[in-house]
Backbone as CSV, one residue per row, in Angstrom:
resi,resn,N_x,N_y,N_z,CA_x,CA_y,CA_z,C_x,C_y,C_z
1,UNK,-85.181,-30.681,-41.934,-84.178,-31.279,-42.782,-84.788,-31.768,-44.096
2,UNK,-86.125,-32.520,-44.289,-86.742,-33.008,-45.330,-86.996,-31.527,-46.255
3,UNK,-87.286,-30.428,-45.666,-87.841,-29.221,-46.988,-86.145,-28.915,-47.505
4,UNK,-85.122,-28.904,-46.446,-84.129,-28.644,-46.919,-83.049,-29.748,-47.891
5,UNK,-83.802,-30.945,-48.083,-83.106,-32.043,-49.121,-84.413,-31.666,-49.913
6,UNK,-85.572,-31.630,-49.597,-86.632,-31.514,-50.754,-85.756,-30.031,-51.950
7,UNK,-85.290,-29.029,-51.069,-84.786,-27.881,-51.979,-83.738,-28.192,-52.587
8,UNK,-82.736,-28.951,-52.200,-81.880,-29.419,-52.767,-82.110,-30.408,-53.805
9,UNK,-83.084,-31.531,-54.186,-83.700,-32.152,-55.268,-83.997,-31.502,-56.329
10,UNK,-84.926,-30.492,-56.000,-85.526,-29.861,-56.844,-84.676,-28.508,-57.708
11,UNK,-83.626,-28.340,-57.072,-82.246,-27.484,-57.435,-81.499,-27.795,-58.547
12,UNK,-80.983,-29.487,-58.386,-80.974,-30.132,-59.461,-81.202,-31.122,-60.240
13,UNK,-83.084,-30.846,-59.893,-83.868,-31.973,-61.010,-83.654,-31.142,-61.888
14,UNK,-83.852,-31.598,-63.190,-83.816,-30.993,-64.701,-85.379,-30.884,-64.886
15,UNK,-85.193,-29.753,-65.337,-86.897,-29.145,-65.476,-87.672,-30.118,-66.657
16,UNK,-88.981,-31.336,-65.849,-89.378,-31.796,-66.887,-90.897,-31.444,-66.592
17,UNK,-90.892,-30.153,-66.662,-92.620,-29.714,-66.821,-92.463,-28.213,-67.752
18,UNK,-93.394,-28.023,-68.128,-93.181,-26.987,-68.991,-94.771,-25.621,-68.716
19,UNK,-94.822,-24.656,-68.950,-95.802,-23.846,-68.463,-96.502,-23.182,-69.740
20,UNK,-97.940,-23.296,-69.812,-98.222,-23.075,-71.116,-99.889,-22.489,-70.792
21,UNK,-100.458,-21.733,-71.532,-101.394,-21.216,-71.999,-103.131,-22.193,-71.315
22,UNK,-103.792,-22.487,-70.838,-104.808,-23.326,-70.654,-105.542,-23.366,-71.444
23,UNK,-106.170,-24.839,-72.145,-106.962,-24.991,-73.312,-108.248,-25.878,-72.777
24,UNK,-109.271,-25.203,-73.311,-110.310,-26.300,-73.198,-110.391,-27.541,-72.954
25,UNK,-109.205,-28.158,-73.807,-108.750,-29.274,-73.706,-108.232,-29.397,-72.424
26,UNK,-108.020,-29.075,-71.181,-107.550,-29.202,-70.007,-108.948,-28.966,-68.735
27,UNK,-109.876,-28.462,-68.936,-110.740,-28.066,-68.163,-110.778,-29.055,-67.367
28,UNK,-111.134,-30.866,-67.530,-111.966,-31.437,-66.739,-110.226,-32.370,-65.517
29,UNK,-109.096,-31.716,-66.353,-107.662,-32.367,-65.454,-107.345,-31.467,-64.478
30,UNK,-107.853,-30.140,-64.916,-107.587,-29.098,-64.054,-108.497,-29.066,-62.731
31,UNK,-109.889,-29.375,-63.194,-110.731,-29.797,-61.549,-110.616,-30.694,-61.113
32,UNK,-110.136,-31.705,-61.483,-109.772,-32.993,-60.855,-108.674,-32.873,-59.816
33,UNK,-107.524,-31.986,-60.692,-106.354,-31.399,-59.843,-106.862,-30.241,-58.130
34,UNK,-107.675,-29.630,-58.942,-108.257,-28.877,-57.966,-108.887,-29.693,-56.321
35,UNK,-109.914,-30.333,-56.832,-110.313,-31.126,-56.060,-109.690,-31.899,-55.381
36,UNK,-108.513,-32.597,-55.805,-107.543,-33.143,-55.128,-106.789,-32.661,-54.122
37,UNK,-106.327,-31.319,-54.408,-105.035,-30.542,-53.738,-105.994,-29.705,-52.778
38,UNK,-107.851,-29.258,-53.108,-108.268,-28.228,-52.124,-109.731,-28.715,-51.674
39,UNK,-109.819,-30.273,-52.111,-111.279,-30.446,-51.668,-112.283,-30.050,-51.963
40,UNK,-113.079,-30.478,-52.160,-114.517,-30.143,-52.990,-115.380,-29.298,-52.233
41,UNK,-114.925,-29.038,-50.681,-115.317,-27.727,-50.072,-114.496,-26.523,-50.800
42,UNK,-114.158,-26.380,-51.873,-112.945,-24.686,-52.494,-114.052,-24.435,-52.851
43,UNK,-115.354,-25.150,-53.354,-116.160,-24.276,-53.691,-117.104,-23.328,-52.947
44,UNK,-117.372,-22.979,-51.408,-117.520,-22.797,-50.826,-116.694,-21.157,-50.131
45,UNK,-115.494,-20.874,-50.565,-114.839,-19.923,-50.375,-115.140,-18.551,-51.012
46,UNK,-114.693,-17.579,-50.038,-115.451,-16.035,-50.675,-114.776,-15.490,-51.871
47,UNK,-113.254,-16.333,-52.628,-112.283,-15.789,-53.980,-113.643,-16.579,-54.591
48,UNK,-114.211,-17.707,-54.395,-114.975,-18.332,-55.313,-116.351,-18.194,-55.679
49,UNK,-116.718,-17.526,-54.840,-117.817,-17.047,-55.181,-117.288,-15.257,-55.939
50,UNK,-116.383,-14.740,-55.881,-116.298,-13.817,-57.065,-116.340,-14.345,-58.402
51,UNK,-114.997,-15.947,-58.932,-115.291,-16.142,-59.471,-116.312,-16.824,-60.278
52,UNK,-117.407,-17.156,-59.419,-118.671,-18.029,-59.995,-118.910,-17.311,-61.395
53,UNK,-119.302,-18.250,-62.284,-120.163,-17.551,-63.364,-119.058,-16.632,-64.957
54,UNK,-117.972,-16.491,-64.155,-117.160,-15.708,-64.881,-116.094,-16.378,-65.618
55,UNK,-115.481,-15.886,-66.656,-114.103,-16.056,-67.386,-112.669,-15.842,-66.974
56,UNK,-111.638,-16.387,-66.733,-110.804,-15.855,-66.758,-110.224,-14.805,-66.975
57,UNK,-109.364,-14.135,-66.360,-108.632,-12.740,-67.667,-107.941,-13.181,-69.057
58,UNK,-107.582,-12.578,-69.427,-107.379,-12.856,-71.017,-106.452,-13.377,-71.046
59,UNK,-105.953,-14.385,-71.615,-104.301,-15.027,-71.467,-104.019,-15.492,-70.094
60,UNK,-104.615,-15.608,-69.238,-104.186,-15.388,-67.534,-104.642,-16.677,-67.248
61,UNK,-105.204,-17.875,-67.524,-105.349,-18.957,-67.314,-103.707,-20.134,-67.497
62,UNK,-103.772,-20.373,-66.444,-101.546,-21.161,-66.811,-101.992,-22.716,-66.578
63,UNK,-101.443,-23.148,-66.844,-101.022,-24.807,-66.403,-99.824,-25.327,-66.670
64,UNK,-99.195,-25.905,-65.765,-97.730,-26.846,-65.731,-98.381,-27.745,-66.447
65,UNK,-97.594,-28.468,-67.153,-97.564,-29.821,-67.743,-96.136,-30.521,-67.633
66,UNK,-96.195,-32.281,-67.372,-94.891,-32.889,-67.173,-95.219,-33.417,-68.739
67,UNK,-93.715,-34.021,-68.617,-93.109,-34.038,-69.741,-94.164,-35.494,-71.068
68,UNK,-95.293,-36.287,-70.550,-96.349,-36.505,-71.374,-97.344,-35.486,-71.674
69,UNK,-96.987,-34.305,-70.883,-98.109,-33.257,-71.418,-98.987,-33.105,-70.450
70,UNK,-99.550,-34.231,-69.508,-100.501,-33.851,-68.398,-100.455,-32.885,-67.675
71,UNK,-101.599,-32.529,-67.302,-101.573,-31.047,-66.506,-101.159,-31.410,-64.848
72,UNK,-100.539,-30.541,-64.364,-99.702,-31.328,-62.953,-99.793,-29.792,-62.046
73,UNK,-100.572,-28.658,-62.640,-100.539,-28.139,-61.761,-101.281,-26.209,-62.653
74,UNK,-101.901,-25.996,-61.919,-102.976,-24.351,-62.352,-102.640,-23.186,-61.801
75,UNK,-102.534,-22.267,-62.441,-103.449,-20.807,-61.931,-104.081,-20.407,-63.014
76,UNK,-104.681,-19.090,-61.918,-105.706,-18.429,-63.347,-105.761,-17.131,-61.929
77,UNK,-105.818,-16.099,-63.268,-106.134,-14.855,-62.452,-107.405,-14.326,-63.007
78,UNK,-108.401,-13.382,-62.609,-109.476,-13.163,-62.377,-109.595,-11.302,-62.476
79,UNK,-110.633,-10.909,-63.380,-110.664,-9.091,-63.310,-111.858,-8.571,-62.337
80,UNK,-111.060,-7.927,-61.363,-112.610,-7.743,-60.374,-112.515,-5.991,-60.373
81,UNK,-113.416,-5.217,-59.588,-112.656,-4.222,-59.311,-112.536,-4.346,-57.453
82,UNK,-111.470,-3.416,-57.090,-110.694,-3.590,-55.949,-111.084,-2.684,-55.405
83,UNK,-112.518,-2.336,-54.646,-113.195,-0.853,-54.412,-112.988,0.028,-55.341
84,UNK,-112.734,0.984,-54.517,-112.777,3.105,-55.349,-111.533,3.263,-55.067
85,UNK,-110.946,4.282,-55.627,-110.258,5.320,-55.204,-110.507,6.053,-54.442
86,UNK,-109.674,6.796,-53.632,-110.359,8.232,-52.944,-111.269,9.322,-53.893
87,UNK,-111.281,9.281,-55.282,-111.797,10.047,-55.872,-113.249,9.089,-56.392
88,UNK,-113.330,8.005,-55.999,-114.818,7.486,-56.423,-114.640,6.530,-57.622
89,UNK,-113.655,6.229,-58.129,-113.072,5.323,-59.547,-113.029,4.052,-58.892
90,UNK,-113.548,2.711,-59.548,-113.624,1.738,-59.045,-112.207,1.153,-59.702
91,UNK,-111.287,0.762,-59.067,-110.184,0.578,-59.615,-109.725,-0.995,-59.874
92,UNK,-109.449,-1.350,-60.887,-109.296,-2.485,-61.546,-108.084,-3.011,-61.726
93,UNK,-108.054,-4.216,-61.224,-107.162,-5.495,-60.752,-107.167,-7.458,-60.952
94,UNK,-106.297,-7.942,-59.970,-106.751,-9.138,-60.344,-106.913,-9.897,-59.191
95,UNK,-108.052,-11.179,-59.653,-107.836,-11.661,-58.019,-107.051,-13.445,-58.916
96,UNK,-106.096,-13.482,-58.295,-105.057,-15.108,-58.418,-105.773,-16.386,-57.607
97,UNK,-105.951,-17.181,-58.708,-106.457,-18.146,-57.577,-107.216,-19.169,-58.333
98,UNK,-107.556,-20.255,-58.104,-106.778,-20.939,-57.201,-105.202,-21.464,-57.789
99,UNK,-104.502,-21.581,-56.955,-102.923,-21.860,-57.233,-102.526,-23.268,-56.850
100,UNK,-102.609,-24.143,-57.528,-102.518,-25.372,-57.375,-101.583,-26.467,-57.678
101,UNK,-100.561,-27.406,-57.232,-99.811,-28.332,-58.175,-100.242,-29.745,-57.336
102,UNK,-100.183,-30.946,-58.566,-100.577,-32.256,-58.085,-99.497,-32.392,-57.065
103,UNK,-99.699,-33.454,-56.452,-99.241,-33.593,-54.590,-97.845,-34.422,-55.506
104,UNK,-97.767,-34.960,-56.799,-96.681,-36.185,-56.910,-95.252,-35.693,-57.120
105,UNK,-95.835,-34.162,-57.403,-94.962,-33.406,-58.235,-94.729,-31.988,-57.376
106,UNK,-94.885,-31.691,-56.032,-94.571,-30.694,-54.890,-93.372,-30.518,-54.871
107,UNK,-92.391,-29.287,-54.472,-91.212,-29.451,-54.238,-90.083,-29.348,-55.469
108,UNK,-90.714,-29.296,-56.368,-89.740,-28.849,-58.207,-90.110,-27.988,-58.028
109,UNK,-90.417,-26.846,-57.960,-90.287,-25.517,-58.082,-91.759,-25.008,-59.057
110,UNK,-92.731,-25.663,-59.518,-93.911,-25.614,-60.294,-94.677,-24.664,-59.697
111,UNK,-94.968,-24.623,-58.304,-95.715,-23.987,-58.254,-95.017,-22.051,-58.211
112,UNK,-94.130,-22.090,-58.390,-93.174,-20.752,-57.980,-93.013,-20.653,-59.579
113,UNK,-92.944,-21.201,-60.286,-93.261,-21.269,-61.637,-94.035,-20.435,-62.144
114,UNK,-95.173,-21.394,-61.771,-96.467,-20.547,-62.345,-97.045,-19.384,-61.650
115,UNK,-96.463,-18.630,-60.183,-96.700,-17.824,-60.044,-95.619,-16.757,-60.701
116,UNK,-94.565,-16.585,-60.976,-93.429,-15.586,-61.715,-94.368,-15.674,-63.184
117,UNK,-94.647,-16.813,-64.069,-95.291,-16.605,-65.167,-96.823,-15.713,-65.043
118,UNK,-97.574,-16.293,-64.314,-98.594,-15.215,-64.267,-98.317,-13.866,-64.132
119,UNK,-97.602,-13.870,-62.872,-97.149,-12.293,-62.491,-96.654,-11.304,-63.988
120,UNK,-95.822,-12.344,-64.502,-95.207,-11.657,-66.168,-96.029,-11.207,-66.615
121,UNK,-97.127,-12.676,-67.208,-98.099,-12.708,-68.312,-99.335,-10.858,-67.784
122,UNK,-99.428,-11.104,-66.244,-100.024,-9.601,-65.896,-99.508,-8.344,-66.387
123,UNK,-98.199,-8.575,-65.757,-97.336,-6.793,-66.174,-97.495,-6.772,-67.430
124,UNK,-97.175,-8.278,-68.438,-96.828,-7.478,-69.868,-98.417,-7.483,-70.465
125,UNK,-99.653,-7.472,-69.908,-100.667,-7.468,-70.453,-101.507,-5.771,-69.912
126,UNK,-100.364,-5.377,-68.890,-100.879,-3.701,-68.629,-101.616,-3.496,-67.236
127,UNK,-101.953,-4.818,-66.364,-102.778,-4.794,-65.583,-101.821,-3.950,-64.494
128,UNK,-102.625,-3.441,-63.560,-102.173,-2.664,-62.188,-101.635,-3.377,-60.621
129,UNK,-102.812,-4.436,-60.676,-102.521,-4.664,-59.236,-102.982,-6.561,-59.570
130,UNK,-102.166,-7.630,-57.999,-102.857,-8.947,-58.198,-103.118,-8.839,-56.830
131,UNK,-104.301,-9.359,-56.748,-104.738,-9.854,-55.065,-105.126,-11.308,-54.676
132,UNK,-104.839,-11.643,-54.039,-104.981,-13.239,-53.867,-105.499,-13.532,-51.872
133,UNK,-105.526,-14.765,-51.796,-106.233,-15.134,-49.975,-104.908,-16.039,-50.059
134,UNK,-103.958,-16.122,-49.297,-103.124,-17.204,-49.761,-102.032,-17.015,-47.956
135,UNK,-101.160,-17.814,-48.230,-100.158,-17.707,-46.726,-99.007,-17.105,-47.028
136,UNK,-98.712,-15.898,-46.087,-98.281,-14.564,-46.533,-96.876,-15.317,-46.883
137,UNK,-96.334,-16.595,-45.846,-94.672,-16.150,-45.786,-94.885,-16.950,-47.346
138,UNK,-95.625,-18.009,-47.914,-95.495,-18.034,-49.148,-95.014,-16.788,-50.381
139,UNK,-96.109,-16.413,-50.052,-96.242,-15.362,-51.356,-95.582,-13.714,-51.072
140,UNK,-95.204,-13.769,-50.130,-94.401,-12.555,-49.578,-92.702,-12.835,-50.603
141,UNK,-92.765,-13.658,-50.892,-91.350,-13.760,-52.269,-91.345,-13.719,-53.505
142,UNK,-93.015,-13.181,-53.753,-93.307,-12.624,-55.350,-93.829,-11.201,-55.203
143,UNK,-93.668,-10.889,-53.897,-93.745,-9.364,-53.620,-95.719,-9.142,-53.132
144,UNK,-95.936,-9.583,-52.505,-97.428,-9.860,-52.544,-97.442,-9.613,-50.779
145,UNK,-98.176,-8.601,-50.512,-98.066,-7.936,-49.034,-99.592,-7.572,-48.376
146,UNK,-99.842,-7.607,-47.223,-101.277,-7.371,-46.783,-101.495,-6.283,-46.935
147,UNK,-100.765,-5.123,-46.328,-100.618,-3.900,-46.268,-101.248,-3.317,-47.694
148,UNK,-100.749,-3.759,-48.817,-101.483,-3.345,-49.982,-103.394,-3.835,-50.240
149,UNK,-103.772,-4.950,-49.258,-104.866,-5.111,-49.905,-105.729,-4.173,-47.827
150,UNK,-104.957,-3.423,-47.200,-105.683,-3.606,-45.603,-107.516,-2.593,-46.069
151,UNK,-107.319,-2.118,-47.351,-108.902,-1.355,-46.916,-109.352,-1.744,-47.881
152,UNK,-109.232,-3.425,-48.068,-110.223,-3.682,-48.803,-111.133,-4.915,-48.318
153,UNK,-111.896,-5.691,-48.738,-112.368,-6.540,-48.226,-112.983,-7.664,-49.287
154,UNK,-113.155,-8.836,-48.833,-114.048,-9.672,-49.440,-115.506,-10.034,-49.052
155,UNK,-116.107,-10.550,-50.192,-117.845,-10.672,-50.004,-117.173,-12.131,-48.856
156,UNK,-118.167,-11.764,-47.902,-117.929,-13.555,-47.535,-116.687,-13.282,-46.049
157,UNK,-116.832,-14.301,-45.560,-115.579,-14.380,-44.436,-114.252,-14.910,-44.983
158,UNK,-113.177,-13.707,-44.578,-112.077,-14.343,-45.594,-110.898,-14.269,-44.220
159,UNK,-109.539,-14.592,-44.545,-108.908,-14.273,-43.173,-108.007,-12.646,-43.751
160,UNK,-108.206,-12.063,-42.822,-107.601,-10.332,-43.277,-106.130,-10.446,-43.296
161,UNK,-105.271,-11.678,-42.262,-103.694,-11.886,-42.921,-103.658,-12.370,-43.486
162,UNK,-104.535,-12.963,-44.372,-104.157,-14.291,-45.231,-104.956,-12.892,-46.614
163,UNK,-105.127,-12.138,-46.756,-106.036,-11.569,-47.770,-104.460,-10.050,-48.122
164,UNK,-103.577,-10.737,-49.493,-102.628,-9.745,-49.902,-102.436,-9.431,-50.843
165,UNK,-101.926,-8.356,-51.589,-101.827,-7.541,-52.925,-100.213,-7.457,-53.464
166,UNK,-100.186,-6.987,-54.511,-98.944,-7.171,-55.051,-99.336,-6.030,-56.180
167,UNK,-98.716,-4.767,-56.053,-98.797,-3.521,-57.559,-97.495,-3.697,-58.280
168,UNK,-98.416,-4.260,-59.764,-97.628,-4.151,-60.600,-97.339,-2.632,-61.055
169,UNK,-97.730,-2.083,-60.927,-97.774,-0.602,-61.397,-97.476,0.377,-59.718
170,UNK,-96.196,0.895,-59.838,-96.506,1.840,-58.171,-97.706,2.651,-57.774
171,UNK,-98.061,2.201,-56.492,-99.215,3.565,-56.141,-100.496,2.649,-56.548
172,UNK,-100.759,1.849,-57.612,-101.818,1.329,-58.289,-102.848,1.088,-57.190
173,UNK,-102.730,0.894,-56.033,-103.575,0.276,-54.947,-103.460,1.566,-53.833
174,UNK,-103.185,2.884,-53.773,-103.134,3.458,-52.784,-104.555,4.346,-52.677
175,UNK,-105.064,4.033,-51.599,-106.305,4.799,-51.776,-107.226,3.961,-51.754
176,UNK,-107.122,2.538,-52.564,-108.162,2.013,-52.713,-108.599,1.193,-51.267
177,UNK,-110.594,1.808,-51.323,-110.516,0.811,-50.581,-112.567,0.232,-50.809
178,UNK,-112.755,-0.864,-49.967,-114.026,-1.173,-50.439,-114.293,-2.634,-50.581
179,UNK,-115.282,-3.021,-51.122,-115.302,-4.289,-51.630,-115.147,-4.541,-52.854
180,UNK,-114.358,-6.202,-52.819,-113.636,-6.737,-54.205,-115.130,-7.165,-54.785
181,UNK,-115.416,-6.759,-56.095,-116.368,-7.537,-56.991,-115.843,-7.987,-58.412
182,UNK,-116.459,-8.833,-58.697,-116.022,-9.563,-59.942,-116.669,-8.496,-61.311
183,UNK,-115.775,-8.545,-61.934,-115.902,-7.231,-63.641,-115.344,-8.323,-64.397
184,UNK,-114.899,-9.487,-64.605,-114.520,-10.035,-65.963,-115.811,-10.550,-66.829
185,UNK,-115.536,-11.021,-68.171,-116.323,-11.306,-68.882,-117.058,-12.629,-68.228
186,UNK,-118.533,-12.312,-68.434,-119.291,-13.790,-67.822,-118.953,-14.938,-68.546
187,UNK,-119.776,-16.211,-67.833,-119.496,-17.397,-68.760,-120.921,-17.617,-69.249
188,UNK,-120.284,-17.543,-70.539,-121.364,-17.815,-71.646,-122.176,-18.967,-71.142
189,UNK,-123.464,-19.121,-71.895,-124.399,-20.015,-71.189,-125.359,-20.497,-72.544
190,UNK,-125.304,-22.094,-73.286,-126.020,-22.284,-74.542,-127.359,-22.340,-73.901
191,UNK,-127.927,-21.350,-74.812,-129.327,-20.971,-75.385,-130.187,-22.356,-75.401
192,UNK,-131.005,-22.480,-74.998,-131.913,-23.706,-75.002,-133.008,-23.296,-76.273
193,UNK,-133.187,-24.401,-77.545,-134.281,-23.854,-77.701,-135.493,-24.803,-77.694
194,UNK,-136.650,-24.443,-77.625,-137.725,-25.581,-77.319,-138.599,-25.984,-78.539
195,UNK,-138.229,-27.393,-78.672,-139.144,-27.872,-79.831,-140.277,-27.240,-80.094
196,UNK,-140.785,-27.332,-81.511,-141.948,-26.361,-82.278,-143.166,-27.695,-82.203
């Protein structure tokens, strides 16, 4: 009865968060958020060790903000490749993650938000496929299915129902199979230089 008055709240709260682009200026609200909602063991997980070290995809970093602007909730998608093809082509995709909203603000619709905006911000940026570790009956309503990710795998122990794909493009994932590795741009690292 509580998820079903929680849906009904959030039906007709008036939307006071807004979804926008992630700026530098957000980095240290966004791990705080993180840490909060997944524990300071997330770093420890096999999506996270793809992304160690790396950049976002291009534009593909999101954050909710309520209506002072604070960040209340993340994604960010990730360019790995998704094995081979049957013909030997390492085929290129995204991995989603982590997907996060502050605990005060659950239940407005934010986090379903920022997954339809990513999903957009993907198709209209050309990408093929999103893969994510997540709980199917969740994400099984942005079209995101195991069956699309079953011959592939992660570095690391991951759970194989909890590990699903979503082609933006038809076919984009058929064939593929192998291990997911990380292909996005690294994270830059300042140059030390040593007194003369």
């Amino acid at each position: 009865m509580a998820a079903v008055l929680d849906a009904v709240r959030a039906l007709f709260a008036p939307n006071t968060f807004t979804i926008a682009h992630e700026t530098p200026a957000d980095v240290v609200a966004r791990e705080a958020l993180l840490d909060r909602a997944m524990g300071r063991d997330r770093r420890k997980k096999s999506s996270e060790k793809i992304r160690r070290g790396r950049v976002p995809a291009e534009g593909l970093a999101l954050v909710a903000r309520d209506a002072a602007g604070h960040v209340i909730g993340t994604v960010r998608l990730w360019n790995v490749e998704a094995g081979v093809s049957a013909s030997g082509v390492p085929v290129d995709a995204l991995l989603l993650g982590p997907l996060a909203v502050d605990s005060a603000y659950e239940g407005k619709g934010i986090g379903s938000a920022l997954m339809r905006a990513a999903i957009a911000e993907a198709h209209q940026r050309g990408h093929g496929a999103i893969l994510l570790v997540g709980d199917a009956p969740y994400y099984e309503r942005f079209g995101f299915f195991a069956e699309k990710a079953q011959h592939l795998v992660m570095p690391g122990p991951f759970a194989r129902d909890r590990f699903l794909g979503l082609e933006l493009k038809p076919g984009w994932l058929s064939g593929a199979a192998g291990m997911l590795v990380a292909s996005g741009r690294k994270l830059s690292r300042p140059t030390l230089r040593r007194a003369a």
